[in-house]
NUZA-627356 format. One record per residue (C-alpha): x, y, z; residue number from 1. Coordinates in Angstrom, 1 decimal, m for minus. Layout:
<pts>
[pt [X,Y,Z],NUM]
...
</pts>
This chain:
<pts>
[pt [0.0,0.0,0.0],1]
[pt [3.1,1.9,0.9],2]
[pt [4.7,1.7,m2.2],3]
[pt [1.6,2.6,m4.3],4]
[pt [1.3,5.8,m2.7],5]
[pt [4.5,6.5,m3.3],6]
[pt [4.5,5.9,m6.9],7]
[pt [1.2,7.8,m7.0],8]
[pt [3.2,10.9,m5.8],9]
[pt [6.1,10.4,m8.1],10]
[pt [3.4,9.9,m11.1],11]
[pt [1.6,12.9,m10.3],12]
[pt [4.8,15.3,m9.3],13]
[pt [6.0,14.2,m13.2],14]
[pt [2.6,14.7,m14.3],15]
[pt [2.7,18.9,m12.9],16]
[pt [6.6,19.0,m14.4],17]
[pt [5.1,18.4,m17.7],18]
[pt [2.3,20.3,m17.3],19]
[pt [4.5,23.4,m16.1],20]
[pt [7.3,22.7,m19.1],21]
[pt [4.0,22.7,m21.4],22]
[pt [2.8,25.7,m20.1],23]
[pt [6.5,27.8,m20.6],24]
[pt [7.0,26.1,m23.5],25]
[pt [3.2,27.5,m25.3],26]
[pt [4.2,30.7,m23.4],27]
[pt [7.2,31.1,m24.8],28]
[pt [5.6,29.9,m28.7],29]
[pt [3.4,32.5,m27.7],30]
[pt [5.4,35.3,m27.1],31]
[pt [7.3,34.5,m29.9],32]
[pt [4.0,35.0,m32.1],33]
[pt [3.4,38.8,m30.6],34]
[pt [6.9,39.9,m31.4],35]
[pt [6.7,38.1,m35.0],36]
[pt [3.7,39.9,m35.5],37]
[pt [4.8,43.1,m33.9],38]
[pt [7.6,42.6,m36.3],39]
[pt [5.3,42.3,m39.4],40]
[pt [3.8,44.8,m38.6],41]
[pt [6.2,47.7,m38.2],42]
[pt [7.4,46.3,m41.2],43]
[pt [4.3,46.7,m43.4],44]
[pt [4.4,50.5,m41.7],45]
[pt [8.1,50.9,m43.6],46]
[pt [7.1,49.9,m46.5],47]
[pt [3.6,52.0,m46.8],48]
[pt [5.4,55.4,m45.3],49]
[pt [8.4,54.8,m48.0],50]
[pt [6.0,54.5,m50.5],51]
[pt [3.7,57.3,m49.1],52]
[pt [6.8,59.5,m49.2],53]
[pt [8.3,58.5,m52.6],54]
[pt [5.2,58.3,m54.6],55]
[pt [3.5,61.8,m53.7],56]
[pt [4.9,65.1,m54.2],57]
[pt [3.5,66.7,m50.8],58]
[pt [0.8,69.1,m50.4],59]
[pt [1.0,71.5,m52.2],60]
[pt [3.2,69.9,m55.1],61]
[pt [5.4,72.5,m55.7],62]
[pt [7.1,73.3,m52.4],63]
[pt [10.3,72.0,m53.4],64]
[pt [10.9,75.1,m55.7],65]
[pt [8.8,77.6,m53.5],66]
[pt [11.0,78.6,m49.6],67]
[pt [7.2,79.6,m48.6],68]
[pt [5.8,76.4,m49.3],69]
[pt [7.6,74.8,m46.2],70]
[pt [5.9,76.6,m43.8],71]
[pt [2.5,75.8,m45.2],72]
[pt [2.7,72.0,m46.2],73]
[pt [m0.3,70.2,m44.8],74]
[pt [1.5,66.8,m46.4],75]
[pt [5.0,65.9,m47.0],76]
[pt [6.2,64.0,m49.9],77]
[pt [9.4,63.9,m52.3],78]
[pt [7.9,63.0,m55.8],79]
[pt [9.1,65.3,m58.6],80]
[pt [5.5,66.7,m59.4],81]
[pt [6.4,66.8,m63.0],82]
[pt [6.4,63.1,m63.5],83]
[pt [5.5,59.9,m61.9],84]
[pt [6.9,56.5,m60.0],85]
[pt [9.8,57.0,m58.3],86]
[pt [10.9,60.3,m59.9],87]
[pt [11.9,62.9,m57.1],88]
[pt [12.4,66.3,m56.9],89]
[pt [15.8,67.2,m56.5],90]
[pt [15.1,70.8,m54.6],91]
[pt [12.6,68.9,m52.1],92]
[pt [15.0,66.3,m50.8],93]
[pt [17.6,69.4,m50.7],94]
[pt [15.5,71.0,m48.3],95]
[pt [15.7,68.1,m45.9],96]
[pt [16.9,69.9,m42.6],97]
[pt [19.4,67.3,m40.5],98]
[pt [19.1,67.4,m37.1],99]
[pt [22.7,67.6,m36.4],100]
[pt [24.6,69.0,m39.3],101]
[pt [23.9,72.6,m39.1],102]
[pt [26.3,75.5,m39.6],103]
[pt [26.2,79.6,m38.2],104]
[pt [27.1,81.8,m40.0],105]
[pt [27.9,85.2,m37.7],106]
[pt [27.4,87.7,m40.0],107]
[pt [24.2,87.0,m41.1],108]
[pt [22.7,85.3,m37.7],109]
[pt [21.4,82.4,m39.2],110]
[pt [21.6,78.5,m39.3],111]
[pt [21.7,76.8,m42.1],112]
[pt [21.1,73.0,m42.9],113]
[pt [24.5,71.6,m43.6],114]
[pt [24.0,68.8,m47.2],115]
[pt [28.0,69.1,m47.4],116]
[pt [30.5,71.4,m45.8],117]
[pt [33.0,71.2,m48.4],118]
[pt [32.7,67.7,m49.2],119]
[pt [35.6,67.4,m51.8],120]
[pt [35.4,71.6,m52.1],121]
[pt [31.4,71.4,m52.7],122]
[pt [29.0,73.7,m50.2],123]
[pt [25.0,73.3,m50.0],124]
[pt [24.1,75.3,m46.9],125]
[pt [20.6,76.4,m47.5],126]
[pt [19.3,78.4,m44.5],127]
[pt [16.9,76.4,m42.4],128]
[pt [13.7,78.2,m42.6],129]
[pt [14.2,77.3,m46.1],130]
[pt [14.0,73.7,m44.8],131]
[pt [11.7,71.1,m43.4],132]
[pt [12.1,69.9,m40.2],133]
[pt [12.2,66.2,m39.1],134]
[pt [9.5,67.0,m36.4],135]
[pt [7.6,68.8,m39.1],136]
[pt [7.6,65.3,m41.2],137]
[pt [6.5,63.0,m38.6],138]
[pt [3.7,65.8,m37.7],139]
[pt [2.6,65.8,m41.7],140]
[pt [3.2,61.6,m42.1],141]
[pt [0.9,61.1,m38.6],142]
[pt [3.6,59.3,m36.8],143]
[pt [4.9,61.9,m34.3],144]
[pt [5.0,60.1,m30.7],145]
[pt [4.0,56.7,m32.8],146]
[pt [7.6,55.9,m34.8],147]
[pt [10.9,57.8,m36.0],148]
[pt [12.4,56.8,m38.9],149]
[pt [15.9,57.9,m40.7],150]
[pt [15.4,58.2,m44.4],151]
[pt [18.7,58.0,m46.4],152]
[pt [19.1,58.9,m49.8],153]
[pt [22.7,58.1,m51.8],154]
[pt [23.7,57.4,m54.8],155]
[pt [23.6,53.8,m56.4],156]
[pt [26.9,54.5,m58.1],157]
[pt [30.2,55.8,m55.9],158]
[pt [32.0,58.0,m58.4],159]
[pt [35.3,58.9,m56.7],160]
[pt [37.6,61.3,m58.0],161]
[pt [41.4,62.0,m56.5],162]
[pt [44.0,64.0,m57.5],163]
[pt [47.3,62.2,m58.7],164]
[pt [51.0,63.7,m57.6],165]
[pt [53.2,64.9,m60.0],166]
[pt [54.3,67.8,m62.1],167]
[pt [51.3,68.2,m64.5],168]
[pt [47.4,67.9,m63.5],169]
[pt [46.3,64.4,m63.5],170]
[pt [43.4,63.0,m62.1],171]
[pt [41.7,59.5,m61.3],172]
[pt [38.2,58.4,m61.4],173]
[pt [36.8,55.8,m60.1],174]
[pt [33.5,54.1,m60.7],175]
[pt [31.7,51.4,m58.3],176]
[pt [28.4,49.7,m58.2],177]
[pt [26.3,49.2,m55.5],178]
[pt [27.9,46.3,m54.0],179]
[pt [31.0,48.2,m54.0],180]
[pt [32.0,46.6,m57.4],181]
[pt [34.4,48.5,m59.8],182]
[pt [32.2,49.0,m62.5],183]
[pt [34.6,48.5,m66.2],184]
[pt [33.6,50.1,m69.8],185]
[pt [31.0,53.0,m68.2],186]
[pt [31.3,56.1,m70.4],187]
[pt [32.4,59.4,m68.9],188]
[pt [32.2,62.9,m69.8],189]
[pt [33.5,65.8,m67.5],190]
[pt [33.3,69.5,m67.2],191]
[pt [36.9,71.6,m66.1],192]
[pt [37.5,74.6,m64.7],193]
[pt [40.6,76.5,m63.6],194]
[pt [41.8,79.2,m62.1],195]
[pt [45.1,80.3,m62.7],196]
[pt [45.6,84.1,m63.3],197]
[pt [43.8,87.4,m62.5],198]
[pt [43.1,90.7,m64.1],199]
[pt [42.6,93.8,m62.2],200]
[pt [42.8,91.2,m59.1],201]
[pt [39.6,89.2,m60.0],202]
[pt [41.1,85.5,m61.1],203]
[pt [40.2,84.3,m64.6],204]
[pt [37.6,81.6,m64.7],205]
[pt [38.9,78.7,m67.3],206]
[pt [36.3,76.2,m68.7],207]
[pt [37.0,72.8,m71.1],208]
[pt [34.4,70.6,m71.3],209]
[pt [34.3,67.1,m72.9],210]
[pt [33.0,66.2,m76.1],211]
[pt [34.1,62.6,m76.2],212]
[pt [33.5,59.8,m73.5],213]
[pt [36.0,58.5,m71.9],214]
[pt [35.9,55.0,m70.7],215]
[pt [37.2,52.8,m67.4],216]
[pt [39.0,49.5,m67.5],217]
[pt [39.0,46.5,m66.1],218]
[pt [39.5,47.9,m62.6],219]
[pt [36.5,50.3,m62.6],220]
[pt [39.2,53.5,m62.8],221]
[pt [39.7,56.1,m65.7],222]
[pt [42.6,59.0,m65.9],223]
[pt [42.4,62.2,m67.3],224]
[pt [45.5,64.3,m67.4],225]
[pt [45.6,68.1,m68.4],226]
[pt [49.7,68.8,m69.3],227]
[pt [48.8,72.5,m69.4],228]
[pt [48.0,72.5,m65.8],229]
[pt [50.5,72.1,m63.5],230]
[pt [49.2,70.4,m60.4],231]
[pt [48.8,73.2,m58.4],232]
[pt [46.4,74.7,m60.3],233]
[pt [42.9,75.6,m58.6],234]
[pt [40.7,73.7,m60.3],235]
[pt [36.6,71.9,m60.0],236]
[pt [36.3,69.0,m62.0],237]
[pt [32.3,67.6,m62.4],238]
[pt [32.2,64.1,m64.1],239]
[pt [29.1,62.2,m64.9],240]
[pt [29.0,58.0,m65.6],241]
[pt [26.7,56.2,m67.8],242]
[pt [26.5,52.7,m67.6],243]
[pt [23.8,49.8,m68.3],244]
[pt [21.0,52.5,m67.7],245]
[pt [22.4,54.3,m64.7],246]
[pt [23.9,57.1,m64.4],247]
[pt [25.8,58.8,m61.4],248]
[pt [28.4,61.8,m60.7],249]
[pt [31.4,62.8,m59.0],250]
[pt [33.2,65.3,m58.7],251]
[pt [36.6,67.4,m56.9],252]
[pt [37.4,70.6,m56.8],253]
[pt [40.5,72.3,m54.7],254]
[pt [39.1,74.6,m51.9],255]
[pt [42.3,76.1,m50.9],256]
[pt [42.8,78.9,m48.2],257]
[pt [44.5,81.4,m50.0],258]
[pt [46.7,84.6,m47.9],259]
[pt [43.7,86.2,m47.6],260]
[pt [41.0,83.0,m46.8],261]
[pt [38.5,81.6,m48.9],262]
[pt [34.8,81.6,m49.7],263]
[pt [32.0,79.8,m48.2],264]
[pt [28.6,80.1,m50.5],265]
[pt [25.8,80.1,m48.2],266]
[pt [21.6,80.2,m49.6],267]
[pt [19.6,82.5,m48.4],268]
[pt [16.9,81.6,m49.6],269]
[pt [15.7,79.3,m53.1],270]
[pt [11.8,80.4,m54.6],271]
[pt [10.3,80.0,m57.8],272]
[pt [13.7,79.4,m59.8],273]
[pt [15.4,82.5,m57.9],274]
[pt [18.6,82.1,m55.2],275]
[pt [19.3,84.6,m53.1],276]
[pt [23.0,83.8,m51.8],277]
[pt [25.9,85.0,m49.3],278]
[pt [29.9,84.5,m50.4],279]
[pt [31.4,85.4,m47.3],280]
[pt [34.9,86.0,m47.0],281]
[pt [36.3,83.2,m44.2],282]
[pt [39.5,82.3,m42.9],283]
[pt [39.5,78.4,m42.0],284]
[pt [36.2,77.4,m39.8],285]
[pt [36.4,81.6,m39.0],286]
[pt [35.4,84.9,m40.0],287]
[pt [37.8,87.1,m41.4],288]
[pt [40.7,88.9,m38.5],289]
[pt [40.9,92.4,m38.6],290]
[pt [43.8,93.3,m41.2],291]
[pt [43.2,90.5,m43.6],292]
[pt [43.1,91.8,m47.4],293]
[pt [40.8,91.8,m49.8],294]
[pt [39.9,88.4,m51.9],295]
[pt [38.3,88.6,m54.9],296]
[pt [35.8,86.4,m57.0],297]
[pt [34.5,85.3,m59.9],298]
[pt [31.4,83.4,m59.9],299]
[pt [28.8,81.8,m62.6],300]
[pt [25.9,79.6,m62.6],301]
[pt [25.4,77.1,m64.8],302]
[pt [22.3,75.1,m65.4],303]
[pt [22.8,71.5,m65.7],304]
[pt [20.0,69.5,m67.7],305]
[pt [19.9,65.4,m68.1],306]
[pt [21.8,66.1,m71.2],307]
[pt [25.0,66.9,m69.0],308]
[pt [25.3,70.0,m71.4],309]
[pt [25.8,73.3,m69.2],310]
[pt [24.1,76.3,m70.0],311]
[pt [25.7,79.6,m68.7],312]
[pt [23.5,81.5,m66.7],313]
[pt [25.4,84.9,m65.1],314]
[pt [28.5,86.1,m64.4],315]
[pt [29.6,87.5,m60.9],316]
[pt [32.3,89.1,m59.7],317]
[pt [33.4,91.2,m56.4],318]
[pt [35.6,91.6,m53.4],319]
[pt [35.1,90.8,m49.7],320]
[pt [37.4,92.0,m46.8],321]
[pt [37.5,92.7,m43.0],322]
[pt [35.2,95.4,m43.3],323]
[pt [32.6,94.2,m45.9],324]
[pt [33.0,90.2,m45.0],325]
[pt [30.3,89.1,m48.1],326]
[pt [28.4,90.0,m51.1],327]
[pt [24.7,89.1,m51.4],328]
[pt [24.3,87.2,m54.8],329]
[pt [20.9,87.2,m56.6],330]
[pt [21.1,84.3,m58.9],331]
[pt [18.2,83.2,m61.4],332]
[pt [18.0,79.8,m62.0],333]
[pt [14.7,79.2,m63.5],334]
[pt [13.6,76.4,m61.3],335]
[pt [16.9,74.1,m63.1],336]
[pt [19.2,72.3,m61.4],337]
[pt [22.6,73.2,m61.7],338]
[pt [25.6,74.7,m59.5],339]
[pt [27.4,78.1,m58.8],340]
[pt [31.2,78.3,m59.6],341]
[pt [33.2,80.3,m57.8],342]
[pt [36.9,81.1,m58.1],343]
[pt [38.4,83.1,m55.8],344]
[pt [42.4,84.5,m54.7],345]
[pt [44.7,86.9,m53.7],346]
[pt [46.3,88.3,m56.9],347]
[pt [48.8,85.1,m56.2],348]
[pt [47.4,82.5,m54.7],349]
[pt [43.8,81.2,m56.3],350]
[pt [40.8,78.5,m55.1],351]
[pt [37.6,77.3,m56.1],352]
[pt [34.5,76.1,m55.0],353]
[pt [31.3,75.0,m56.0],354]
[pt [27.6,75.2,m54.9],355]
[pt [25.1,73.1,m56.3],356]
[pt [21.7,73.7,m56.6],357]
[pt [19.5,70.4,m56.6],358]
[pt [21.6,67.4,m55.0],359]
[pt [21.6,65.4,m57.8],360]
[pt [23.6,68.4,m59.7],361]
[pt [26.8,66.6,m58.3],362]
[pt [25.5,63.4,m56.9],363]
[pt [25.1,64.3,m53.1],364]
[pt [23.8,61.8,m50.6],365]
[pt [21.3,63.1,m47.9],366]
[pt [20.3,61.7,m44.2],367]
[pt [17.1,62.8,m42.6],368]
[pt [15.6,61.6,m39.5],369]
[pt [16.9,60.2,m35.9],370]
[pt [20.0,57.8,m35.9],371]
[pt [18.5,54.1,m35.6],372]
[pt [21.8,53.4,m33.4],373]
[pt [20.4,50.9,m30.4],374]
[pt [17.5,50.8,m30.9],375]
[pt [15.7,47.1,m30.1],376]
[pt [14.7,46.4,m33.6],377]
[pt [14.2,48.4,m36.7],378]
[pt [12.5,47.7,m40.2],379]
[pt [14.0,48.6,m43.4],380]
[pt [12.9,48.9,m46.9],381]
[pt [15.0,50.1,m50.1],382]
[pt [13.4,51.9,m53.1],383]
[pt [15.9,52.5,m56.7],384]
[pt [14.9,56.1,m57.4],385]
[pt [15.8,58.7,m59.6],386]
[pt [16.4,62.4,m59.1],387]
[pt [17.4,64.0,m62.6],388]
[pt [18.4,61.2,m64.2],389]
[pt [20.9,60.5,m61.6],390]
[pt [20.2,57.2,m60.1],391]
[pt [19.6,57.1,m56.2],392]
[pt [18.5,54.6,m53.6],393]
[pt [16.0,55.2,m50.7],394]
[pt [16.4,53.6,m47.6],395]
[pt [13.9,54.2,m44.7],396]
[pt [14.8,52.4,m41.0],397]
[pt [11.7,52.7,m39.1],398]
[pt [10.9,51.8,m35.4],399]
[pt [8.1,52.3,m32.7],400]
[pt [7.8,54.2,m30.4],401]
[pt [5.2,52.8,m28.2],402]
[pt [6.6,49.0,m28.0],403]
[pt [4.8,45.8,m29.3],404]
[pt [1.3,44.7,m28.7],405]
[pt [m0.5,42.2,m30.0],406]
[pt [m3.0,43.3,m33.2],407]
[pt [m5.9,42.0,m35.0],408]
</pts>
């Protein structure tokens, strides 16, 4: 009788260990379900917002080209509105304000959103009340306090371009896919200009563009030498790729600090195809010290079509010192993307840089949104895009806010 009770006991204390395995084991199935689901779910949300954001030119359509239109968008979109799919609009994703790259400027008292602070001697500071704001875009999308996302926007072909030592100008291009590929036979054609003498102290702006494509070996890399030019010589070299339906661009050009500093472009403000912009006279990261000279510039916009064909829009030229640190800049661009030139020196000593109007003018990436660094898990989706004719890809990393739940 003994013994039976005893292996009653032992049959029913295995009998509740079962049970109790059974019962974490369906919990844990079933918690597994809820963040699967809560998974899917944030990931069907990437996917609609990307969409919602590539395939709708806001509201109203034209607020890319039109600095008042950002403070009265009731919905926030980057399609081009002159055409369709995943077409965007080159000024709309250049008013993109980041949320940690901004620059002051001291003479003006203004911020301005930083796209590239001399990124290879290119400058697209466009002042911020020209821009949207990321807390403005989750407010227009209907996810503020719900999800932040980080929307990315870069090239699908890396076009690098570096300067090769030696006597004469020589310099190497290289091409890659986006698997970070060398990319062999693409076609190139490049615009030059130089800056090497002056006349009545304003430097000499020097053009040669290509009418022939050049092409890259086996190794993804084309050269291009210039034995007129020694390799001092200021210079901005813009060179666009063309290969198996893509295209993408690169470009250098030599922002050098002359005796009496160099010149930062800064926008005003861009509406309805007019720029207003500031070329302030700076000295490193700093405004000019009192007794620096005067520098002197030469500036021109050119409008830069698909075609890759530049069409010279106006000439500028002026001085800036101590005492009058920039000139304001009214430049008509007729709503075209395209870039400013701008050589600059000293009488002896000469730079140039370049401000591009549209992103897609020279190929620049842009990041909007929070950082997705640590967060517990994020959802991405990639679009192939194109802005010009300059192919892009669009990548949005989205996560909640509010942490899973379980939803029908």
């Amino acid at each position: 009788m003994t013994g039976a009770t005893i292996d009653h006991l032992v049959a029913v204390t295995i009998f509740l260990a079962a049970l109790l395995l059974f019962i974490g084991f369906y919990d844990q199935m079933n918690q597994t379900a809820v963040v699967y689901q809560y998974h899917s779910y944030i990931a069907t949300e990437c996917t609609n917002i990307l969409d919602s954001i590539m395939l709708n030119p806001g509201t109203p359509p034209n607020w890319g080209v039109s600095g008042s239109s950002t403070q009265n968008l009731t919905f926030f979109g980057l399609q081009d509105p002159e055409f369709q799919e995943y077409d965007l609009s080159p000024f709309s994703v250049m008013r993109l304000a980041s949320t940690t790259n901004q620059v002051y400027y001291s003479q003006t008292g203004q911020w301005y959103n930083n796209v590239s602070w001399g990124l290879n001697g290119a400058y697209l500071l466009l002042q911020t009340s020209d821009c949207i704001s990321y807390h403005e875009a989750t407010n227009l999308l209907g996810i503020n306090g719900t999800y932040d996302f980080q929307l990315t926007v870069t090239p699908t072909l890396t076009v690098n371009v570096t300067q090769i030592p030696g006597t004469d100008l020589k310099l190497e291009v290289q091409v890659y896919g986006s698997g970070g590929f060398p990319l062999s036979n693409a076609n190139l054609n490049y615009l030059m200009f130089w800056a090497n003498t002056s006349s009545g102290g304003f430097p000499t702006l020097n053009s040669n563009f290509t009418s022939e494509p050049i092409q890259t070996n086996s190794t993804g890399i084309a050269l291009e030498e210039f034995p007129s030019l020694s390799s001092t010589t200021a210079f901005t070299f813009i060179v666009k790729v063309y290969t198996v339906g893509l295209s993408g661009m690169g470009y250098l050009s030599q922002a050098t600090i002359t005796n009496t500093g160099n010149i930062i472009p800064y926008i005003q403000s861009f509406d309805n195809g007019t720029a207003n912009m500031v070329l302030a006279q700076k000295y490193g990261s700093n405004d000019p010290p009192v007794g620096m000279g005067n520098l002197y510039y030469n500036a021109s916009f050119y409008a830069l079509p698909d075609t890759f064909v530049p069409v010279f829009g106006e000439n500028f030229a002026g001085e800036v010192n101590y005492g009058n640190p920039y000139q304001n800049l009214t430049v008509t661009t007729d709503n075209q993307t395209g870039f400013l030139e701008i050589a600059y020196g000293d009488g002896t000593n000469y730079g140039t840089v370049i401000a591009p109007l549209g992103i897609n003018s020279l190929g620049l990436p842009v990041t909007f949104g929070s950082s997705p660094s640590g967060k517990d898990w994020v959802a991405t989706d990639l679009r192939q895009v194109i802005i010009g004719d300059i192919a892009y890809q669009a990548k949005l990393s989205l996560w909640s806010l509010t942490g899973y739940q379980v939803t029908s």
